[in-house]
N, CA, C and O atoms as a Tripos MOL2 file, in Angstrom:
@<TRIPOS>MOLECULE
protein
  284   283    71     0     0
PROTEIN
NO_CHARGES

@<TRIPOS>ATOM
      1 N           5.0160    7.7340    0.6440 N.3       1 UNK1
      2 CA          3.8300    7.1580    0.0820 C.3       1 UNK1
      3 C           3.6200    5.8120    0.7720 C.2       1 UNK1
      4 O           4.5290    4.9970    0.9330 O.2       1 UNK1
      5 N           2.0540    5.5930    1.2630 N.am      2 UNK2
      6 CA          2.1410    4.5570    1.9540 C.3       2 UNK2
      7 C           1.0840    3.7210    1.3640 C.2       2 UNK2
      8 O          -0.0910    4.0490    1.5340 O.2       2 UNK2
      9 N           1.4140    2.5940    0.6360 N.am      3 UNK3
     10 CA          0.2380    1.4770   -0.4780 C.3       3 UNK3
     11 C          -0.4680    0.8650    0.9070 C.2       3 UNK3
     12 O          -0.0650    1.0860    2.0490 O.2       3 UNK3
     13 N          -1.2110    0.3330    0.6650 N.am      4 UNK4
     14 CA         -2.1390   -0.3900    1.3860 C.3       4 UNK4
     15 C          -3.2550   -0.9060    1.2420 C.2       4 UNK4
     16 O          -4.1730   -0.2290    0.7790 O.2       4 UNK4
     17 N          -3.4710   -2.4500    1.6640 N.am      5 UNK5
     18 CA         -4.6010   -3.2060    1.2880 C.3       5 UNK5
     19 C          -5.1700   -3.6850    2.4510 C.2       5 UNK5
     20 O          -4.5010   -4.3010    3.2810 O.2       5 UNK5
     21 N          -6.7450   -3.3780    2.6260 N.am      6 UNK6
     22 CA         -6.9060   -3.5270    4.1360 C.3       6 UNK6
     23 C          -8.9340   -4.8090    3.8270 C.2       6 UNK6
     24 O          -9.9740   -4.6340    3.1920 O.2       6 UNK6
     25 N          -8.5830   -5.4960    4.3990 N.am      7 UNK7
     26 CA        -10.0590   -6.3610    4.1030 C.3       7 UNK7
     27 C         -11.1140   -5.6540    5.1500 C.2       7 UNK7
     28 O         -12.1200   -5.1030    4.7030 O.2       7 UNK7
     29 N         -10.9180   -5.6820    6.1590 N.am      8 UNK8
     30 CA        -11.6380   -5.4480    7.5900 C.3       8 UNK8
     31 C         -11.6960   -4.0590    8.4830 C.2       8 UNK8
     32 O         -12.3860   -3.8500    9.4810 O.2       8 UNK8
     33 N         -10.2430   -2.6770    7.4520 N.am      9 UNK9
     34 CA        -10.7040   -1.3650    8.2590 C.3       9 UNK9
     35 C          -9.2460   -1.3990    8.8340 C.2       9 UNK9
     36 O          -8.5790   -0.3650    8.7980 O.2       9 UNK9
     37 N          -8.7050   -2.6010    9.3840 N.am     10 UNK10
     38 CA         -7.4410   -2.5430   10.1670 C.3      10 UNK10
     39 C          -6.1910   -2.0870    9.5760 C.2      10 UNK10
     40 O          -5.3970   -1.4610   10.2770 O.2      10 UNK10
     41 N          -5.9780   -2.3020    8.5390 N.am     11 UNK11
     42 CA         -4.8230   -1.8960    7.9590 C.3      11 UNK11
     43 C          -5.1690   -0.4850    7.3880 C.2      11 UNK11
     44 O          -4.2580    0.3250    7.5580 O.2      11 UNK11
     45 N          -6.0040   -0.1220    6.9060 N.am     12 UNK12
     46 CA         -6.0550    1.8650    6.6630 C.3      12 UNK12
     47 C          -6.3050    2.2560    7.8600 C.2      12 UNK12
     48 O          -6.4410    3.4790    7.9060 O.2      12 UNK12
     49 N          -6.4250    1.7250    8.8680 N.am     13 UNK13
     50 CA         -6.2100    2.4700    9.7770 C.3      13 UNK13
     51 C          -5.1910    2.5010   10.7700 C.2      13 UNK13
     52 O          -5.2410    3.2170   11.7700 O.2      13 UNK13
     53 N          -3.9910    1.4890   10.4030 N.am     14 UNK14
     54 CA         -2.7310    1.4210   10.5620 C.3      14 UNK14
     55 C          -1.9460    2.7040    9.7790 C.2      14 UNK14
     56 O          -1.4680    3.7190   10.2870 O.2      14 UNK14
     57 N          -1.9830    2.3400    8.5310 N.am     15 UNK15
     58 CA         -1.2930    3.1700    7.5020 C.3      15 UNK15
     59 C          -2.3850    4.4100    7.4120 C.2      15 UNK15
     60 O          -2.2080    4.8010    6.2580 O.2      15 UNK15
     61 N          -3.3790    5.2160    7.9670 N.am     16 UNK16
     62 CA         -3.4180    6.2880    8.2290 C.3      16 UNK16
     63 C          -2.4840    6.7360    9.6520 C.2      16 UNK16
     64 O          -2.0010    7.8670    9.7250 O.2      16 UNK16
     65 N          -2.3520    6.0210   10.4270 N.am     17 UNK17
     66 CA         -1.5320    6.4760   11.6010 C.3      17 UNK17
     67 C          -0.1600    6.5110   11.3070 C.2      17 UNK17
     68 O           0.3420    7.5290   11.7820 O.2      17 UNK17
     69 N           0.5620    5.8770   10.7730 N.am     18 UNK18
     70 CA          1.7890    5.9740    9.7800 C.3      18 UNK18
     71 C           2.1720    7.0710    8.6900 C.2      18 UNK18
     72 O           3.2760    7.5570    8.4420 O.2      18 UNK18
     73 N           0.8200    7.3360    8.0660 N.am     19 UNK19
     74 CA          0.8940    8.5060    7.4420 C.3      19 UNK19
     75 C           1.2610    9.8830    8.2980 C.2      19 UNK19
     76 O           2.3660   10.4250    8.3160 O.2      19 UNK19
     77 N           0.1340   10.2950    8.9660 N.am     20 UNK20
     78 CA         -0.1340   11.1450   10.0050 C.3      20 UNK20
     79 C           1.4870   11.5330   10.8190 C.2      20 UNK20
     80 O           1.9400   12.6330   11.1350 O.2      20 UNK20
     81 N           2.0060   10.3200   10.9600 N.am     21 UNK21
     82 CA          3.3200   10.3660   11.9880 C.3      21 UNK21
     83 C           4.4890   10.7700   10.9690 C.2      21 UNK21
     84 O           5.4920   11.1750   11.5560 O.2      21 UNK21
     85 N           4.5700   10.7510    9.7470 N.am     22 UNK22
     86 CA          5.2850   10.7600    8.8070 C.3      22 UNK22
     87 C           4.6350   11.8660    7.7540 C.2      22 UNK22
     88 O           5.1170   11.8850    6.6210 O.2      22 UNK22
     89 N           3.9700   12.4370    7.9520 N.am     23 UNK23
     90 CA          2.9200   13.7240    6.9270 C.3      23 UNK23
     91 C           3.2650   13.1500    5.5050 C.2      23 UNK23
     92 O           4.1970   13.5660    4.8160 O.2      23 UNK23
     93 N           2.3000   12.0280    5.1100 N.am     24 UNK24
     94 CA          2.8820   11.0830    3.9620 C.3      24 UNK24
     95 C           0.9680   10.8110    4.0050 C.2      24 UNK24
     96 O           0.1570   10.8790    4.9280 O.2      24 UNK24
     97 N           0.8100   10.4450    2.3070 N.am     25 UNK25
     98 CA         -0.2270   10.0270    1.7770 C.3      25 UNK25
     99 C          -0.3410    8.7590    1.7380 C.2      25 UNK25
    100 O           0.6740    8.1000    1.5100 O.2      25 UNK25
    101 N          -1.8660    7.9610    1.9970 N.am     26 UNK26
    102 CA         -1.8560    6.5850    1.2400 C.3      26 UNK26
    103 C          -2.5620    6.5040    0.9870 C.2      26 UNK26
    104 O          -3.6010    7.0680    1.3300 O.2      26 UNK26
    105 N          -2.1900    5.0910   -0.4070 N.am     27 UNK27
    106 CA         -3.1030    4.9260   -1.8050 C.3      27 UNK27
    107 C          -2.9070    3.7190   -1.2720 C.2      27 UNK27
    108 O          -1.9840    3.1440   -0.6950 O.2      27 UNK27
    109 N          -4.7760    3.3000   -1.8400 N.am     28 UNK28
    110 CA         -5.5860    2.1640   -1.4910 C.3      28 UNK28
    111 C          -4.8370    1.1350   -2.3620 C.2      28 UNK28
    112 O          -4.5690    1.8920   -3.2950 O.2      28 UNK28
    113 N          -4.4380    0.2370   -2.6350 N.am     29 UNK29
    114 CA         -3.8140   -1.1920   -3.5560 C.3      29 UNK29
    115 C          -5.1300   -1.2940   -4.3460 C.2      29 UNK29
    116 O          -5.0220   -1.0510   -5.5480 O.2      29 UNK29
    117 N          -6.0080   -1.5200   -4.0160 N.am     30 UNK30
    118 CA         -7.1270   -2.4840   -4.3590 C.3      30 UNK30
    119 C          -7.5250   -1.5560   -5.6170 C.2      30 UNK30
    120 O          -7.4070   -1.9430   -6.7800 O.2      30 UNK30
    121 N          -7.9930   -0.3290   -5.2590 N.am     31 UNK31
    122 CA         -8.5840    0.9090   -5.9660 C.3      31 UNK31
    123 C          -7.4170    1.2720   -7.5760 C.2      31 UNK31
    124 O          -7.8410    1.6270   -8.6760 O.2      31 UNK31
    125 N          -5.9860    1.0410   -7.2090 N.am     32 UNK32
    126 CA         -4.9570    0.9250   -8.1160 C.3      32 UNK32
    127 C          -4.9970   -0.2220   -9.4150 C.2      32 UNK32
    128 O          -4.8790   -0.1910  -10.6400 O.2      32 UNK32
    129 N          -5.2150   -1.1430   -8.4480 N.am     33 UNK33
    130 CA         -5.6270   -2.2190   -9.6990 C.3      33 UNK33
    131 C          -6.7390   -2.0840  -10.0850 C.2      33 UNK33
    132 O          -6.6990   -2.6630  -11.1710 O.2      33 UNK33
    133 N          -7.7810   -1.6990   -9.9510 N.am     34 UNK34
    134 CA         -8.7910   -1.7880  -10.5450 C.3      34 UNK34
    135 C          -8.8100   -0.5340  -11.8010 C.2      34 UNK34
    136 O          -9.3870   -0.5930  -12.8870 O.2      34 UNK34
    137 N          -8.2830    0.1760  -11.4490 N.am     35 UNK35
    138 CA         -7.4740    1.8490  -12.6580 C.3      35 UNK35
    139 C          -6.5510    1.1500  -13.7480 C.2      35 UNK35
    140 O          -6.1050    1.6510  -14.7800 O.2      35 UNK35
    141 N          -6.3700   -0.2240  -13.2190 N.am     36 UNK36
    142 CA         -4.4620   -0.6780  -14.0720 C.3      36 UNK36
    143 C          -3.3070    0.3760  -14.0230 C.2      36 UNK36
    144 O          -2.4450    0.4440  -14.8980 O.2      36 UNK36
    145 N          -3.3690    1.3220  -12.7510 N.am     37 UNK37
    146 CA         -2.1290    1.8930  -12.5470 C.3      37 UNK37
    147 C          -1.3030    1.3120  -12.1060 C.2      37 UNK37
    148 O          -1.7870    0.5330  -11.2850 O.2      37 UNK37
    149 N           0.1340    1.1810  -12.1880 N.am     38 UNK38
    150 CA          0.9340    0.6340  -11.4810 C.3      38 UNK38
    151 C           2.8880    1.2620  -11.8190 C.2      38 UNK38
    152 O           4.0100    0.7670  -11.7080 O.2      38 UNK38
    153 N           2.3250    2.5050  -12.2290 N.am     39 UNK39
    154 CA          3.6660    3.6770  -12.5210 C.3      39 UNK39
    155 C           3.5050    4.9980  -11.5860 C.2      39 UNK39
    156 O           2.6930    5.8970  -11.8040 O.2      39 UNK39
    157 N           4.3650    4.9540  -10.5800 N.am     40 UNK40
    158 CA          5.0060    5.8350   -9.6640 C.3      40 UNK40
    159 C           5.9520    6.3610   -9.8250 C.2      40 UNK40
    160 O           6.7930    5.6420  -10.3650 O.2      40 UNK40
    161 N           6.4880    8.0170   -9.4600 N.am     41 UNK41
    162 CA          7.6250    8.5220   -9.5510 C.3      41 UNK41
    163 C           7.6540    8.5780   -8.0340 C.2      41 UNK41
    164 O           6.6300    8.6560   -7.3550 O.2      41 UNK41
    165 N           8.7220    8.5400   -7.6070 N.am     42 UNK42
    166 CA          8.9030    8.6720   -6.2870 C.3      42 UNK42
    167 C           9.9780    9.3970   -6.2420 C.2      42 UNK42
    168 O          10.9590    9.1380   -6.9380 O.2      42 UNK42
    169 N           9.9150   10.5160   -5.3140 N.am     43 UNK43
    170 CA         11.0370   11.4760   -5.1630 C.3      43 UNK43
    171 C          12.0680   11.4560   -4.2220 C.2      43 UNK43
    172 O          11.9960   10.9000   -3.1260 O.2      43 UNK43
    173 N          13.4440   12.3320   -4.8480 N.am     44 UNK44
    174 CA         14.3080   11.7500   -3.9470 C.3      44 UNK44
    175 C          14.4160   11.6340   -2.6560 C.2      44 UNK44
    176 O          14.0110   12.5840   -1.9860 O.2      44 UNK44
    177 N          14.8240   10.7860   -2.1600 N.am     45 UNK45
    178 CA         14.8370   10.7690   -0.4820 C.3      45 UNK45
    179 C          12.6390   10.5610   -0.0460 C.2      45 UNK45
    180 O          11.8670   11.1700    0.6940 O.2      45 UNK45
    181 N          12.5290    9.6520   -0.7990 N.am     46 UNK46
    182 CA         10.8090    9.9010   -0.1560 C.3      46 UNK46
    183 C          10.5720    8.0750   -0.0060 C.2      46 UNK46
    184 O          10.7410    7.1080   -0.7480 O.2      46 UNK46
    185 N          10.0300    8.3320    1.5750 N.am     47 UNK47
    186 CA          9.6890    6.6070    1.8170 C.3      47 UNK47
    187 C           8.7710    6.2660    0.8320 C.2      47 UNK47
    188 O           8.2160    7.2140    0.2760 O.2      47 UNK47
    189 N           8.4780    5.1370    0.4790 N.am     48 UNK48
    190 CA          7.9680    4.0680    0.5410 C.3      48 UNK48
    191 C           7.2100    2.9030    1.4580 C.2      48 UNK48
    192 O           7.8730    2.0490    2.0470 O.2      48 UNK48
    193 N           6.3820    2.9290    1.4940 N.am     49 UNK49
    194 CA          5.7410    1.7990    2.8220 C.3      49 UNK49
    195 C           4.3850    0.7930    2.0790 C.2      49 UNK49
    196 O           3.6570    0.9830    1.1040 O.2      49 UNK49
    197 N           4.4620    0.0630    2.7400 N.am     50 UNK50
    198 CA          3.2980   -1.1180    2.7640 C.3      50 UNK50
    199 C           2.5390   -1.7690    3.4730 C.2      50 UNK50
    200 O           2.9670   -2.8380    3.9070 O.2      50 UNK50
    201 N           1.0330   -1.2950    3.8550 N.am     51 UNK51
    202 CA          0.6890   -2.3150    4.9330 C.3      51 UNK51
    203 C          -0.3950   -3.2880    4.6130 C.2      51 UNK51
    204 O          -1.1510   -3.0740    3.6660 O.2      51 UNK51
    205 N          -0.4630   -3.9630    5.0900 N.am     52 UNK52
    206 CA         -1.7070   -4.8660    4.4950 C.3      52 UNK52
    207 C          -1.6260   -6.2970    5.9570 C.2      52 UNK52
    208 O          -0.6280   -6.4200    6.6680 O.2      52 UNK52
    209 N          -2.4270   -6.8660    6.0460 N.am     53 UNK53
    210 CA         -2.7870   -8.2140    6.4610 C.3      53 UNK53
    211 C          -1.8260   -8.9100    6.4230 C.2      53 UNK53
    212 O          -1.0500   -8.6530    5.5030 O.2      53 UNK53
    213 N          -1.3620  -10.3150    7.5680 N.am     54 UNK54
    214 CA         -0.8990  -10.7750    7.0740 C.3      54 UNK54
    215 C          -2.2050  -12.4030    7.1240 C.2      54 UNK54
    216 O          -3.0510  -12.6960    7.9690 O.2      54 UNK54
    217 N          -1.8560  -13.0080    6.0020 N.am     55 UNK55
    218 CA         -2.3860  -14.4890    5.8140 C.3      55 UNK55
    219 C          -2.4180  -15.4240    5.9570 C.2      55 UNK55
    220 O          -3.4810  -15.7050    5.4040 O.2      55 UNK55
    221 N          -1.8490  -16.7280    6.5040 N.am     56 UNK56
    222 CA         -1.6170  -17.8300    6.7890 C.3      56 UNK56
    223 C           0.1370  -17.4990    6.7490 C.2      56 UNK56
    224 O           0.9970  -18.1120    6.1170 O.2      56 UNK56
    225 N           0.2700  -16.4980    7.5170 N.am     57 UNK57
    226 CA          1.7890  -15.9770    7.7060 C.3      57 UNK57
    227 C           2.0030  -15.8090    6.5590 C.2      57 UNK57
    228 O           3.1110  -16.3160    6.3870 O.2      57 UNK57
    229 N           1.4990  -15.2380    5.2120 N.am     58 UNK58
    230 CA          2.5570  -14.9700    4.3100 C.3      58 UNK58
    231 C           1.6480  -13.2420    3.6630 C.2      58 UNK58
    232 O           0.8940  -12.5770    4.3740 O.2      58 UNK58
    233 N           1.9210  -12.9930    2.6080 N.am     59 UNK59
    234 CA          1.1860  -11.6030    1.8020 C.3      59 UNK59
    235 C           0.0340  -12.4200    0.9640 C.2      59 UNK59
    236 O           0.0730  -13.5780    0.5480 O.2      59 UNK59
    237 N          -1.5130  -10.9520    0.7980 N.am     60 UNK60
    238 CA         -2.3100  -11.6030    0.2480 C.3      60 UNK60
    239 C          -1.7060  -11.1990   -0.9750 C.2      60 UNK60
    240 O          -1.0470  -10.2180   -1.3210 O.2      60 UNK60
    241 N          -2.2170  -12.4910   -1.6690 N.am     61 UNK61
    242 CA         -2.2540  -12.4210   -3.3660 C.3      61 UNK61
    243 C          -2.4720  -10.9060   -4.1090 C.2      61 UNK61
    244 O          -1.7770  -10.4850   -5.0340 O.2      61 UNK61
    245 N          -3.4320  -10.3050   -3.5720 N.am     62 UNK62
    246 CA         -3.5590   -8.7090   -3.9050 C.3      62 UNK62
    247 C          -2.3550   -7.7220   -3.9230 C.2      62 UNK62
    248 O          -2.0360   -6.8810   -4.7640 O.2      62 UNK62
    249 N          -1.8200   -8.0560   -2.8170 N.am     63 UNK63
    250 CA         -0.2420   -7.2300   -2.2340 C.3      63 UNK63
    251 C           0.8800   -7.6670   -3.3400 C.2      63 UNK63
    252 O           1.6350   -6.8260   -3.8290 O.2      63 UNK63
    253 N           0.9320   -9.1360   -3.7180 N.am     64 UNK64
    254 CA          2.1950   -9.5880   -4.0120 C.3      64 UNK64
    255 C           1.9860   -9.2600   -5.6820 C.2      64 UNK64
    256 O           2.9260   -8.7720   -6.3090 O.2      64 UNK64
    257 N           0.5990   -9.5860   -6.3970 N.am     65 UNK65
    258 CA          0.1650   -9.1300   -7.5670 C.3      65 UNK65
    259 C           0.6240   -7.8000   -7.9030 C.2      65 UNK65
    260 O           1.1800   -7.4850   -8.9560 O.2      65 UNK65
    261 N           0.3460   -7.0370   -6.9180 N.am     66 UNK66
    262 CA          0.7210   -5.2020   -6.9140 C.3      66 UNK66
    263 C           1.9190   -5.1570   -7.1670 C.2      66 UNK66
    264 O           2.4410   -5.1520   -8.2820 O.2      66 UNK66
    265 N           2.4510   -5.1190   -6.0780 N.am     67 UNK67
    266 CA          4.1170   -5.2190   -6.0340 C.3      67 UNK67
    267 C           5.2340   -5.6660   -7.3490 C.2      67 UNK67
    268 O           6.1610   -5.0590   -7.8850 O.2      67 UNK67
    269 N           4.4240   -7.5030   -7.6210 N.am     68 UNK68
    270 CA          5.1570   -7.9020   -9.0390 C.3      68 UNK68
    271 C           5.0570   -6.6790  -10.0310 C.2      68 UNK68
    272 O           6.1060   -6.3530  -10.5860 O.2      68 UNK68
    273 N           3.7650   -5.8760  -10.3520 N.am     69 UNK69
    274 CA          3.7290   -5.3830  -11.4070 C.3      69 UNK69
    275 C           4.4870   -3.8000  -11.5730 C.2      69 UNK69
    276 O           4.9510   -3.2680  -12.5810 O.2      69 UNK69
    277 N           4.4040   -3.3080  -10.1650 N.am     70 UNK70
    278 CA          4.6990   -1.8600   -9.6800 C.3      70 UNK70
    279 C           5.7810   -1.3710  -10.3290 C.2      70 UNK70
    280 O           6.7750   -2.0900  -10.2230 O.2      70 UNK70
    281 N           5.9220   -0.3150  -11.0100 N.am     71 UNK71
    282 CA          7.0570    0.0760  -12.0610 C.3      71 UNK71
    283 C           7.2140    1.9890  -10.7960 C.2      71 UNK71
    284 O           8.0260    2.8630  -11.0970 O.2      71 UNK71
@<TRIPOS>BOND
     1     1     2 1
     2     2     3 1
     3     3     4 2
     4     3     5 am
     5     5     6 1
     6     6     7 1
     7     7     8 2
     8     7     9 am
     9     9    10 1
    10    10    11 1
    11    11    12 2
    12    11    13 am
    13    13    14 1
    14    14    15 1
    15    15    16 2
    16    15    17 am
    17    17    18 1
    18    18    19 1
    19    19    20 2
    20    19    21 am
    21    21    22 1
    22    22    23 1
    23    23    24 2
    24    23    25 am
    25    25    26 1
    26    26    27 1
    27    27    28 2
    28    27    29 am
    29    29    30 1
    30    30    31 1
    31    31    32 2
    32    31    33 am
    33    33    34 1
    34    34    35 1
    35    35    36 2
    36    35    37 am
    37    37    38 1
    38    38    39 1
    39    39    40 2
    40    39    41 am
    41    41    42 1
    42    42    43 1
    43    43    44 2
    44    43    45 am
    45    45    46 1
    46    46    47 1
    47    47    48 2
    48    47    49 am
    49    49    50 1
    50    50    51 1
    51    51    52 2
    52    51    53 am
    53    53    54 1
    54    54    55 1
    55    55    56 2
    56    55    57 am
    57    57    58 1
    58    58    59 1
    59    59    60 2
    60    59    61 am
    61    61    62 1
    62    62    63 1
    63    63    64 2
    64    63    65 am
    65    65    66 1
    66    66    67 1
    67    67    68 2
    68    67    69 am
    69    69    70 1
    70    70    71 1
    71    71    72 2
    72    71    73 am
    73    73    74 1
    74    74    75 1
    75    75    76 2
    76    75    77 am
    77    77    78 1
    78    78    79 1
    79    79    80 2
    80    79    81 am
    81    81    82 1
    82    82    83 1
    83    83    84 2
    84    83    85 am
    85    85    86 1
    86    86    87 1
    87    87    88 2
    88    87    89 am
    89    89    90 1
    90    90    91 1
    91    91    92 2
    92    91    93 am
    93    93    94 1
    94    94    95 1
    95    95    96 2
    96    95    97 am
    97    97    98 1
    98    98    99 1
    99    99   100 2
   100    99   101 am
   101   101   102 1
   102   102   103 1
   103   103   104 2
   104   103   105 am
   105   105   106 1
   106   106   107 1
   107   107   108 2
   108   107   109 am
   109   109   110 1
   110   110   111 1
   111   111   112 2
   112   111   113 am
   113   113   114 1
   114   114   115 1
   115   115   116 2
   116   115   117 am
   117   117   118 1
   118   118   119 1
   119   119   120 2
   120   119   121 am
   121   121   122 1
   122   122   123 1
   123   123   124 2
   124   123   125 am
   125   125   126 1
   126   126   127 1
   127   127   128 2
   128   127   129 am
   129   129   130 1
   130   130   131 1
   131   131   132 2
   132   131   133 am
   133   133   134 1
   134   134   135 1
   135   135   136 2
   136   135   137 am
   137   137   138 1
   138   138   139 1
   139   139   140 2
   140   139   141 am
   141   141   142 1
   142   142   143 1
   143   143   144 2
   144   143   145 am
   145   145   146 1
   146   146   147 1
   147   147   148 2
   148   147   149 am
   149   149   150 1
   150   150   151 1
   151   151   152 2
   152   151   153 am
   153   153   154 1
   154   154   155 1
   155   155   156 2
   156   155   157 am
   157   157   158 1
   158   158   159 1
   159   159   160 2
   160   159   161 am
   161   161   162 1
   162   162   163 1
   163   163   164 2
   164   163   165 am
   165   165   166 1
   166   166   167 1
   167   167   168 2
   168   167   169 am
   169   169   170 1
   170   170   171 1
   171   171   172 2
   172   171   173 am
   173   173   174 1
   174   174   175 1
   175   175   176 2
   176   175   177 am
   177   177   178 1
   178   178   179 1
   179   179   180 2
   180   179   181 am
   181   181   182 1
   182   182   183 1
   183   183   184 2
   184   183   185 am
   185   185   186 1
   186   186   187 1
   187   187   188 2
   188   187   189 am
   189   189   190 1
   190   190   191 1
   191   191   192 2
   192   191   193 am
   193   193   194 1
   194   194   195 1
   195   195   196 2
   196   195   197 am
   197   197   198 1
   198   198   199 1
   199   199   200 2
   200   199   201 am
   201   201   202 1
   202   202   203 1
   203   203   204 2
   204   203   205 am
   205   205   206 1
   206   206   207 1
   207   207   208 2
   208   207   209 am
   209   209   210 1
   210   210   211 1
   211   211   212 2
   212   211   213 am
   213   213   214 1
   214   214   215 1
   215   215   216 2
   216   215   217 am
   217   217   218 1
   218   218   219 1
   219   219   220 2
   220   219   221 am
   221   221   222 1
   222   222   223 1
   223   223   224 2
   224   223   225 am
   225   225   226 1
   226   226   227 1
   227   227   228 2
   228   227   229 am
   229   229   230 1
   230   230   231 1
   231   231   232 2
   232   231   233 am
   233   233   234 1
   234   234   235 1
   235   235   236 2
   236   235   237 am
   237   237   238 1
   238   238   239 1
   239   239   240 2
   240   239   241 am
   241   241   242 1
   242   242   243 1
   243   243   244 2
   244   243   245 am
   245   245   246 1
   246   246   247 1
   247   247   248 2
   248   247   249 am
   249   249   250 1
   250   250   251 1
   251   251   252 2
   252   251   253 am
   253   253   254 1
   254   254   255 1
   255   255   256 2
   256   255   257 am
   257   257   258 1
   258   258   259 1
   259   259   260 2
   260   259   261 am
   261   261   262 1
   262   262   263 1
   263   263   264 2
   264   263   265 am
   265   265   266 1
   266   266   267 1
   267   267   268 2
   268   267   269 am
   269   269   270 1
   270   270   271 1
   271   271   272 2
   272   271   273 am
   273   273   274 1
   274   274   275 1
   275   275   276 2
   276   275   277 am
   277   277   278 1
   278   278   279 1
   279   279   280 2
   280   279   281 am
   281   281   282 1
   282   282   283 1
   283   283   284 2
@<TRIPOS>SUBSTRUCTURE
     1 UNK1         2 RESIDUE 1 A UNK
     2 UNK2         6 RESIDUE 1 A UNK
     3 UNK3        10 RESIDUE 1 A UNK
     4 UNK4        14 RESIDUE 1 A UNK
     5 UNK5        18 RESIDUE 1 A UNK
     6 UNK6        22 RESIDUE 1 A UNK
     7 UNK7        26 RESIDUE 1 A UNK
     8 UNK8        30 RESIDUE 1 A UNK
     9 UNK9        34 RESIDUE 1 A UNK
    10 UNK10       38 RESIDUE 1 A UNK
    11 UNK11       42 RESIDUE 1 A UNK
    12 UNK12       46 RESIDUE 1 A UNK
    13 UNK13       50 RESIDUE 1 A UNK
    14 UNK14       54 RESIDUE 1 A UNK
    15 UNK15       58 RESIDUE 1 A UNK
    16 UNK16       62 RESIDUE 1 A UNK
    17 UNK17       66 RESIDUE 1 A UNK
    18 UNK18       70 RESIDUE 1 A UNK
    19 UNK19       74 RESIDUE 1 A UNK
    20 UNK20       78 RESIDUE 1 A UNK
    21 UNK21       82 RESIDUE 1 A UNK
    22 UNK22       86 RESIDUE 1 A UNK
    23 UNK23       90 RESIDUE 1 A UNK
    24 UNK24       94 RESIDUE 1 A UNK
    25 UNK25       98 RESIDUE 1 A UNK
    26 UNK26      102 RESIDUE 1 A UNK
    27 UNK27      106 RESIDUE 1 A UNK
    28 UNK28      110 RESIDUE 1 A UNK
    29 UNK29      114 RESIDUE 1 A UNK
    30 UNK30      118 RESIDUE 1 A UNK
    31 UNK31      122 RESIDUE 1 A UNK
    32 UNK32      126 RESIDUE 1 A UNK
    33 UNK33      130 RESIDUE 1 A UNK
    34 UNK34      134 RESIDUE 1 A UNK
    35 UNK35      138 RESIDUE 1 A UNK
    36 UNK36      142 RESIDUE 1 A UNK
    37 UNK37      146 RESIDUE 1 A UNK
    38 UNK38      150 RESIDUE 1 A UNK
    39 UNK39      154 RESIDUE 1 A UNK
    40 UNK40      158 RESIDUE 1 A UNK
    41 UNK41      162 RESIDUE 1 A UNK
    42 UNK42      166 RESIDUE 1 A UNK
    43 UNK43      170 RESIDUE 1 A UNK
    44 UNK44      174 RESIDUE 1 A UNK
    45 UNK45      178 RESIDUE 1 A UNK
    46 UNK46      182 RESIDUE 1 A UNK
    47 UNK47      186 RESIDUE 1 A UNK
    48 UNK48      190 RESIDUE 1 A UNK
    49 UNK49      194 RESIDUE 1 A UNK
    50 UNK50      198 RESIDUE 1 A UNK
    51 UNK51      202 RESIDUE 1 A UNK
    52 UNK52      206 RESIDUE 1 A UNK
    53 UNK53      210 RESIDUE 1 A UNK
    54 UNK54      214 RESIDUE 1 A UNK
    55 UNK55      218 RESIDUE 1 A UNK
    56 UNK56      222 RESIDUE 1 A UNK
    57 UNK57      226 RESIDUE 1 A UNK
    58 UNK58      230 RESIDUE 1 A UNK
    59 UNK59      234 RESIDUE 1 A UNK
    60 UNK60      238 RESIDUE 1 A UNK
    61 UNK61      242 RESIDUE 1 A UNK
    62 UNK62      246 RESIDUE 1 A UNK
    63 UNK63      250 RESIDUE 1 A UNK
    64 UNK64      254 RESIDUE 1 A UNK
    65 UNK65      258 RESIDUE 1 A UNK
    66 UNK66      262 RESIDUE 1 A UNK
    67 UNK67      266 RESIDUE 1 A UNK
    68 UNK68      270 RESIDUE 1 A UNK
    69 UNK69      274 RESIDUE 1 A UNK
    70 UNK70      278 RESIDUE 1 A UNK
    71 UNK71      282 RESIDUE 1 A UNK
């Protein structure tokens, strides 16, 4: 499963090529919070990934918000 938050097109279209190379799905960040989902089962042995922007060298607020809450 590959999360991802993209402002400009660049990052879903990172993490679609990541997907593709890995036959793995990704879910939009942005579209998640706006549902208030933030409960995943993840199965055994199954990646995990994250892509998004980076910001004045660090994660946007959107990413790190997600993440804190992600169960």
């Amino acid at each position: 499963m590959i999360f991802y938050f993209t402002g400009t097109g660049n990052s879903l279209y990172a993490a679609d090529k990541i997907a593709k190379i890995l036959d793995d799905k990704v879910v939009d960040i942005s579209a998640l919070l706006k549902q208030g989902k933030n409960v995943f089962r993840i199965g055994h042995k199954e990646t995990v990934g994250f892509v998004f922007p980076v910001y004045y060298g660090g994660m946007p607020t959107v990413v790190r918000d997600f993440i804190s809450t992600l169960r």
